[in-house]
C-alpha positions as CSV (number, residue, x, y, z in Angstrom):
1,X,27.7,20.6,0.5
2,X,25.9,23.7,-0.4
3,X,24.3,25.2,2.6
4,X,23.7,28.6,3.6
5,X,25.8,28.5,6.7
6,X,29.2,26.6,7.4
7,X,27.9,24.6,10.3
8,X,25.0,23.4,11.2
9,X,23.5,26.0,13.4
10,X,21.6,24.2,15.8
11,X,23.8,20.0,16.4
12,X,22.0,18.9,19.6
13,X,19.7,16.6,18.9
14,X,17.4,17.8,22.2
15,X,17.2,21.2,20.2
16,X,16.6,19.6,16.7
17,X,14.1,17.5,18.3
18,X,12.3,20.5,19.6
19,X,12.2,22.9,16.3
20,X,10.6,19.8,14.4
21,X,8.4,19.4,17.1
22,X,7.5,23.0,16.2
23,X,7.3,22.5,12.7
24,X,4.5,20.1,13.3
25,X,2.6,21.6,15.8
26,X,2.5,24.4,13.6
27,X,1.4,22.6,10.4
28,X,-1.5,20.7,12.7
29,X,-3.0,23.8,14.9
30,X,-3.3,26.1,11.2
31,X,-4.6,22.8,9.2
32,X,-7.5,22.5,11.5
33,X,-8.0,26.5,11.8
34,X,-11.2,27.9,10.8
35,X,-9.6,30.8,9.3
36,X,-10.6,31.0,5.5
37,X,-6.8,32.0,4.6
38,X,-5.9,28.4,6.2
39,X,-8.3,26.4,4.8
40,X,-7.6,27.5,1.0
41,X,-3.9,26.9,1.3
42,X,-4.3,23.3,3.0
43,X,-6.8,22.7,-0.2
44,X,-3.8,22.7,-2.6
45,X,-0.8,21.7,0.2
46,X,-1.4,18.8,1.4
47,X,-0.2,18.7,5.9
48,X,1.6,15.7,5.2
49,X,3.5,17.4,2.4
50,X,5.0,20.3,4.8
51,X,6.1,18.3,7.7
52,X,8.5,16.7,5.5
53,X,9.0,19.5,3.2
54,X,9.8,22.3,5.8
55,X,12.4,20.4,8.1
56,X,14.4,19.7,4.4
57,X,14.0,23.4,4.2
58,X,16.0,23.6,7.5
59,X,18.7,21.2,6.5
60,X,19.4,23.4,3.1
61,X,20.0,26.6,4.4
62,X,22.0,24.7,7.2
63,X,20.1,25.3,10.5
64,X,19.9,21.5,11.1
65,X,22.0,19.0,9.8
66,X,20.4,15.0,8.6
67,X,23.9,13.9,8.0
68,X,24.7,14.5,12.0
69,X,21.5,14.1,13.8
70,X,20.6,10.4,15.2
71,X,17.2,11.6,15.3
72,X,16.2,9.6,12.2
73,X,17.6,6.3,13.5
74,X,15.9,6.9,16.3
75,X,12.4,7.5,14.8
76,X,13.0,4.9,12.2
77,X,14.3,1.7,15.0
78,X,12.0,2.9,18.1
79,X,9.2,5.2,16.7
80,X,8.1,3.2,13.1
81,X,7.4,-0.1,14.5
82,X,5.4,1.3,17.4
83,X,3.3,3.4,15.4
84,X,2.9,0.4,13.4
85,X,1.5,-1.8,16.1
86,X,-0.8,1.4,17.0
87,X,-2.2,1.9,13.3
88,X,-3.0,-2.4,13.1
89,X,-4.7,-2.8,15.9
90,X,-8.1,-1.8,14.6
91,X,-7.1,-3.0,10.8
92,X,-9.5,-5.2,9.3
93,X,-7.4,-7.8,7.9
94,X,-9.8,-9.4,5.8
95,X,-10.7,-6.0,4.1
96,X,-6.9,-5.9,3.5
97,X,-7.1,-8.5,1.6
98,X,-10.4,-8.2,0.0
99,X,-9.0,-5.5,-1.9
100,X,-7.3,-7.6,-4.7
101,X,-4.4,-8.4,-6.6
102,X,-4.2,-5.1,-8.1
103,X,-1.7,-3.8,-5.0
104,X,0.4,-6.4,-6.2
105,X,0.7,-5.9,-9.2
106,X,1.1,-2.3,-9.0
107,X,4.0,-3.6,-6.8
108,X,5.8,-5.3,-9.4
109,X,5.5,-2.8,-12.1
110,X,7.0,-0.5,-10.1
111,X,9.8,-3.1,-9.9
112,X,10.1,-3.4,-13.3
113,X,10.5,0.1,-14.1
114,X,13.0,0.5,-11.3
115,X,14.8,-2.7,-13.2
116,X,14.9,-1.6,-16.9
117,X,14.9,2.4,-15.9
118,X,18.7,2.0,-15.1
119,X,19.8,0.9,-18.1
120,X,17.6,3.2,-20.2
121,X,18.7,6.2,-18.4
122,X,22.5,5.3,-18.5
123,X,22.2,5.0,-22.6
124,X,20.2,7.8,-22.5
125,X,22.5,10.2,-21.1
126,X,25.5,8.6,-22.6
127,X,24.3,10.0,-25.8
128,X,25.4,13.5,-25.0
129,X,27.4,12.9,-22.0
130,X,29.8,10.1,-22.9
131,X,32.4,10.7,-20.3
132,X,30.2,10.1,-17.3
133,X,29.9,6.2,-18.3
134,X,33.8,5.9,-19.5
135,X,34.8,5.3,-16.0
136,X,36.5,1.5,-15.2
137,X,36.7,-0.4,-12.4
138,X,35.7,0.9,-8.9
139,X,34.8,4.2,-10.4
140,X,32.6,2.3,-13.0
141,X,29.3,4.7,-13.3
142,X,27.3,1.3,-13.1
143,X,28.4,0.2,-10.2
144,X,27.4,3.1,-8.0
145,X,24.4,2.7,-9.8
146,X,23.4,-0.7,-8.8
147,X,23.3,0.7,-5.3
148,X,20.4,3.2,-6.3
149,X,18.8,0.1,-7.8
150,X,19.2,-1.9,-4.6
151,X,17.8,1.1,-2.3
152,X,14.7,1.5,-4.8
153,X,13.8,-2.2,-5.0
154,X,13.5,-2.9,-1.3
155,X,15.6,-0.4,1.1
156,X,19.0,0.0,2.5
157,X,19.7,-3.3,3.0
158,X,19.7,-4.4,-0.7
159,X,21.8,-1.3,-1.1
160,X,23.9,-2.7,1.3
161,X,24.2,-5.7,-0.6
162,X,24.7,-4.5,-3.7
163,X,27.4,-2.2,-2.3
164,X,29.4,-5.3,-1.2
165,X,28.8,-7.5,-4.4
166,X,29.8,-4.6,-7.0
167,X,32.3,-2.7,-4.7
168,X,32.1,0.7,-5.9
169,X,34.7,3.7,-4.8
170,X,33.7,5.2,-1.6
171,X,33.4,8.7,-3.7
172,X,31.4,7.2,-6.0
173,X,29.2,5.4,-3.4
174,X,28.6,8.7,-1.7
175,X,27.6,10.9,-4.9
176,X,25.1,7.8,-5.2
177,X,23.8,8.0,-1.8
178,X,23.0,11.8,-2.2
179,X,21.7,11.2,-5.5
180,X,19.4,8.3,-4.0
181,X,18.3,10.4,-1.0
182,X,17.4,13.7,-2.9
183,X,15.9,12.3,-6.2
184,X,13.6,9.7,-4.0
185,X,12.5,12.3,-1.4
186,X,11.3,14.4,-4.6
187,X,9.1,11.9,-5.7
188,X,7.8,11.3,-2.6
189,X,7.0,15.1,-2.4
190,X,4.9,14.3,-5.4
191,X,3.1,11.2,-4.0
192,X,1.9,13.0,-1.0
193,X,0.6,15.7,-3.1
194,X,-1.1,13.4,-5.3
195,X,-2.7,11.6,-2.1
196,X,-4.7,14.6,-1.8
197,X,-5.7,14.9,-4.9
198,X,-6.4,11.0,-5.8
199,X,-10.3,11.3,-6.5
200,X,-9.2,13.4,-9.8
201,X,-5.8,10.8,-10.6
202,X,-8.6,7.8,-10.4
203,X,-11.1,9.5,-12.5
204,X,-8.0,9.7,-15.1
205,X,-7.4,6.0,-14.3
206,X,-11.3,5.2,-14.5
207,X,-10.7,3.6,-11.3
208,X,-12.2,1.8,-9.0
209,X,-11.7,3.0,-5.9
210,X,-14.7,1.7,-4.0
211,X,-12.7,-0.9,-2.2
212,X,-10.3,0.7,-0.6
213,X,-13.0,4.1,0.4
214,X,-14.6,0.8,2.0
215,X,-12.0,-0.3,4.1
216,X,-11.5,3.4,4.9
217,X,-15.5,3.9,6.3
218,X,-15.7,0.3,8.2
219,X,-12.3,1.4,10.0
220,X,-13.7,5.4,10.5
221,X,-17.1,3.5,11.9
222,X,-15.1,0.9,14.0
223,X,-13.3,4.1,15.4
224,X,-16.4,6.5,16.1
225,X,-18.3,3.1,17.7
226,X,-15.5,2.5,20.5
227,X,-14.6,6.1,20.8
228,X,-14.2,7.8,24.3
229,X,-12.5,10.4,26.8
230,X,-8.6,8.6,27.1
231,X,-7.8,8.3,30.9
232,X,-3.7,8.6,31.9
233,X,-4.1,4.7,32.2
234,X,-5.3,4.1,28.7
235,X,-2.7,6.4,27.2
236,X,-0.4,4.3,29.1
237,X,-1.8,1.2,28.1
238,X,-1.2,2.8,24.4
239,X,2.3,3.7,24.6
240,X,3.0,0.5,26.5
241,X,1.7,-1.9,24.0
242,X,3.6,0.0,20.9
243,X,6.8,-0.3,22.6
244,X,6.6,-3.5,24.6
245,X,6.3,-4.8,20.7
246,X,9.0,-2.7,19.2
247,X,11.0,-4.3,22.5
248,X,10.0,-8.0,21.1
249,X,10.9,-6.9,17.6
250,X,14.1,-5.7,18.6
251,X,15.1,-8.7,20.8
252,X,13.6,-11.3,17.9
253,X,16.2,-9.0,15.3
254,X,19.0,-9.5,17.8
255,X,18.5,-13.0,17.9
256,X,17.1,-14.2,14.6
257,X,19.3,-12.0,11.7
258,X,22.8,-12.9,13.3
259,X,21.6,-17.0,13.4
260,X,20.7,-16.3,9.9
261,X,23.5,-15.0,9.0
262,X,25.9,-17.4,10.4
263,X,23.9,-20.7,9.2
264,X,22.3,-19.7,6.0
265,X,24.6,-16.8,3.8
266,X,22.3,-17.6,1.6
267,X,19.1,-16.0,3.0
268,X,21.1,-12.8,2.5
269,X,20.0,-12.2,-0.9
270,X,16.1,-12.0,0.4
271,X,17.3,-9.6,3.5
272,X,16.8,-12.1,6.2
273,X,20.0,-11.0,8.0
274,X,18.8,-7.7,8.3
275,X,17.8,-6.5,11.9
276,X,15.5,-3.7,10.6
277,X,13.6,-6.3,8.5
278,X,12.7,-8.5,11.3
279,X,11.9,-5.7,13.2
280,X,9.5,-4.1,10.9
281,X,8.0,-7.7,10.7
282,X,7.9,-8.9,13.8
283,X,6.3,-5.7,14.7
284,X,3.6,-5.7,11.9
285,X,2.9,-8.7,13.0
286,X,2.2,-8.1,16.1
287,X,0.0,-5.3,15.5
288,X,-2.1,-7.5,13.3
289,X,-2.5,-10.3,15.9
290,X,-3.5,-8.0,18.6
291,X,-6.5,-6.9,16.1
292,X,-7.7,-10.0,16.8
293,X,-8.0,-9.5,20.9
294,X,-9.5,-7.2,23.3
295,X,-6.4,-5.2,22.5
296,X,-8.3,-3.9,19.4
297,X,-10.3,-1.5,21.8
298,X,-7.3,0.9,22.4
299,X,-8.6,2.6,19.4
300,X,-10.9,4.1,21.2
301,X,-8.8,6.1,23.6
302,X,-6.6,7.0,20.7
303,X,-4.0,4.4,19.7
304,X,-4.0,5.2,15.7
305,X,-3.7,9.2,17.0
306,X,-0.3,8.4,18.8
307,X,0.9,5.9,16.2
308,X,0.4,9.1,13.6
309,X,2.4,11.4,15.6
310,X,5.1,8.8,15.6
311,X,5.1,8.6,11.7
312,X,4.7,12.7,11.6
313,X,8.1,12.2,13.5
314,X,9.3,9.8,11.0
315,X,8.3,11.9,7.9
316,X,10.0,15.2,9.7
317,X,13.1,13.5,10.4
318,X,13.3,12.0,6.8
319,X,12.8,15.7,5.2
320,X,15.2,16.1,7.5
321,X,18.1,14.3,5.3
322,X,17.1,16.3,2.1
323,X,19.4,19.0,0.8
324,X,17.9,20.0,-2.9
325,X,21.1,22.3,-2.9
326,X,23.1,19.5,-2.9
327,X,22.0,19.0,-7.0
328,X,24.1,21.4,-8.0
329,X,27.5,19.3,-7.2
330,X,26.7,16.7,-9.4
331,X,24.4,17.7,-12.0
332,X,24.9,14.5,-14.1
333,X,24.4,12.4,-11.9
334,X,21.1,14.0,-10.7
335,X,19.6,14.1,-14.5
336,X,20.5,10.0,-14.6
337,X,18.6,9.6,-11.4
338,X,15.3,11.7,-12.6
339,X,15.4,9.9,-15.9
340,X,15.4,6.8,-13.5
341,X,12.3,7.9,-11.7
342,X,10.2,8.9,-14.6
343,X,10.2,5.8,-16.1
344,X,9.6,4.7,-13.4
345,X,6.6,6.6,-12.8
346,X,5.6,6.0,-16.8
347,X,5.7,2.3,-16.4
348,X,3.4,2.7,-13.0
349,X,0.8,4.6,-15.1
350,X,0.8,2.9,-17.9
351,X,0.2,-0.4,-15.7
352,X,-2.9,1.8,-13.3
353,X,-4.3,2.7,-16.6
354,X,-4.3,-0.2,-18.0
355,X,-5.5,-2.1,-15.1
356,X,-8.0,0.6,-14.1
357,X,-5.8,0.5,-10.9
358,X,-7.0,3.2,-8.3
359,X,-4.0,5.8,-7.4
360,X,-3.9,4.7,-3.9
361,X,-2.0,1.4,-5.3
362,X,0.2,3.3,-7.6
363,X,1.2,5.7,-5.0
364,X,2.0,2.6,-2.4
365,X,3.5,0.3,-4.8
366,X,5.9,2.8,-6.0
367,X,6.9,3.9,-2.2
368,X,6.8,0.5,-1.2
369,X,9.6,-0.4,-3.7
370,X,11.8,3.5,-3.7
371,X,11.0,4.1,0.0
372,X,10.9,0.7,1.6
373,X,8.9,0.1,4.6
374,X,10.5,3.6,6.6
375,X,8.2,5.8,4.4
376,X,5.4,3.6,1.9
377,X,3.2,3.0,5.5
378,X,3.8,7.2,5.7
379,X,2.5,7.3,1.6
380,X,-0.2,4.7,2.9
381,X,-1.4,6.7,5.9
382,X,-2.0,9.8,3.4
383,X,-4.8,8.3,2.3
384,X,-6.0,7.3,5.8
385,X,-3.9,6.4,9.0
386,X,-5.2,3.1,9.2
387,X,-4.4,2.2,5.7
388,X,-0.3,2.1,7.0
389,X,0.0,-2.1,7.2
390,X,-0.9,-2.4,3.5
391,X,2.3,-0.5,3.0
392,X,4.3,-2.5,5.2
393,X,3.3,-5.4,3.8
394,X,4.3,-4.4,-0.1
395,X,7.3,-3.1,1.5
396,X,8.3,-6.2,2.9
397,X,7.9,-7.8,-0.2
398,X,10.2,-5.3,-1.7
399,X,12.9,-6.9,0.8
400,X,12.5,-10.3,-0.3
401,X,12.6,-9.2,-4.0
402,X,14.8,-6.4,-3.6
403,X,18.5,-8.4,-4.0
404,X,17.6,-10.1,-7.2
405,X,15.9,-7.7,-8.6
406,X,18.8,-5.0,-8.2
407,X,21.2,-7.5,-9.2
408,X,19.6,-8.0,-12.6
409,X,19.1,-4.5,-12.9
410,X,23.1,-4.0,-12.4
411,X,24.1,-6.8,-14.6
412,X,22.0,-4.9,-17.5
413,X,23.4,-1.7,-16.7
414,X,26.8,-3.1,-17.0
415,X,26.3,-4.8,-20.0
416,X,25.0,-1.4,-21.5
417,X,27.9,0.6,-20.4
């Protein structure tokens, strides 16, 4: 791995912890500075953007290290579904789904491209690169392929799965996982650019946005109307309530996925054995059903404020895994990858185009497909915090999706090696 030291500089996680910490603090005190210089830079980089951006920084010149840190588990099992919880309790599901089928279908172009933007990008590169795709058996090109194609329809579960049905080389398997990791983190890069420039994407789009900018003001509204002064007892409360839910979510994982598992195999191929799907949904769900209760009021002290730090933890610990240096020890592997993504990406537009589909769908449905439901709530929340369920939900429909989809995806890439 290229890195600018031997070792990671800085291994205990306490430390690590702290320095992204840092990172963010520093990206949140200068965004909201009333210096001039400030203010113009944050116009053209989005926050978002540089608390995932920086920490990657780190990990490519070596100071901190993705590959050994358990921070991301950490964020991703304990911190996601609590800040989940926190940003539904004051959702407005019905606005949710007053804004259409176009999420949806969004959603499953971005599937499609992910399907037939294998295959495309294998014959394209076997064109002038014949000998990456001559390999057989485990070290087929195809097979490590189909774990990409699990991971970007649904998350690392359906990679999971499609590492067990196709049985690549471990070698192989890791090349893909770097691949995966680097060439999806990039994209997201561009996402959460985009997300601050989306008024200008749906002009292009002759969008309609209106829905979604409506959701957006009745949540802000709800928020101002209930906002007060937190006591130590509410923030308690807060804090409490996200992680007494990520507690039932983890005990409903431990309980449900195994039973699954041992009575119906079968349910495999949708994810159902997965603990981190049940958690995500069981604590979704329990975010939403608290919107309905006095619960809901927690906004006002602040609930959706400490569910965003959570994600800001999330995102840091995610740019945390990304080493763009690592692109240079397999270059071909990288260009199959990008080729991957851009159609990808040209399928998505062509669909928002077509549809008249406001960017906030494209950028969701994409993530909610390539990221799964660790980072399309994060692409969600660019827009506006509050806005995080709508990509769990899509995400979760990745899951279900994701095995057959990938599957199909690896069959054709197969057949065109």
């Amino acid at each position: 791995m290229y890195t600018l030291f031997a070792a990671p500089v800085f291994t205990n996680d306490a430390v690590v912890l702290g320095i992204l910490l840092l990172i963010l603090a520093f990206i949140f005190v200068t965004s909201n500075s009333d210096n001039p210089k400030w203010q113009k830079f944050y116009t053209f980089v989005p926050s978002l953007l540089l608390c995932y951006f920086i920490p990657s920084i780190f990990n490519s010149l070596g100071l901190i290290s993705g590959e050994e840190s358990n921070l991301y588990f950490v964020a991703s099992r304990y911190l996601l579904p609590a800040s989940l919880v926190l940003l539904t309790l004051s959702i407005d599901f019905k606005g949710i789904i007053n804004l259409g089928p176009k999420a949806i279908i969004m959603f499953l172009a971005g599937t499609v491209g992910i399907m037939i933007g294998g295959p495309l990008a294998l014959i394209t590169v076997s064109y002038f690169a014949p000998e990456m795709t001559a390999g057989a058996g485990p070290e087929a090109l195809w097979r490590g392929l189909s774990t990409i194609a699990g991971s970007w329809i649904g998350g690392g579960a359906n990679q999971t799965a499609m590492f067990e049905v196709f049985d690549p080389s471990a070698d192989l398997f890791s090349a893909m996982v770097t691949v995966d990791i680097i060439v999806a983190n990039i994209w997201l890069a561009f996402l959460l650019y985009g997300a601050g420039m989306s008024e200008k994407i749906d002009a292009w789009f002759k969008a309609d946005a209106s829905p979604i900018t409506a959701l957006r003001k009745k949540i802000e509204d709800y928020q101002a109307s209930v906002a007060k002064i937190p006591t130590l007892a509410d923030i308690t409360t807060i804090v409490a309530v996200g992680f007494v839910i990520t507690a039932i979510g983890h005990l409903g994982a431990d309980g449900i996925a195994p039973w699954i598992g041992e009575n119906f195999p079968q349910l495999s191929n949708l994810s159902l054995d997965s603990r981190f799907f049940w958690i995500i949904v069981i604590a979704t769900t329990g975010g939403l059903a608290l919107s309905f209760t006095r619960a809901r009021k927690l906004e006002g002290a602040g609930a959706s404020k400490i569910g965003s730090l959570f994600l800001y933890i999330l995102v840091a610990t995610i740019g945390m895994k990304m080493n763009v240096l690592a692109i240079f020890e397999s270059p071909g592997f990288f260009l199959i990858g990008l080729l991957w993504i851009i159609i990808h990406v040209i399928i998505l537009f062509i669909t928002a185009k077509i549809i008249n589909a406001p960017f906030f769908f494209v950028a969701v449905g994409s993530q909610a497909n390539v990221g799964g439901a660790a980072s399309a709530p994060i692409v969600a929340s660019a827009f506006h915090p509050a806005l995080a369920p709508v990509g769990v939900l899509l995400a979760v429909l990745g899951y279900a999706v994701g095995t057959y989809a990938a599957y199909i995806c690896a069959i054709m890439m197969q057949f065109v090696s």
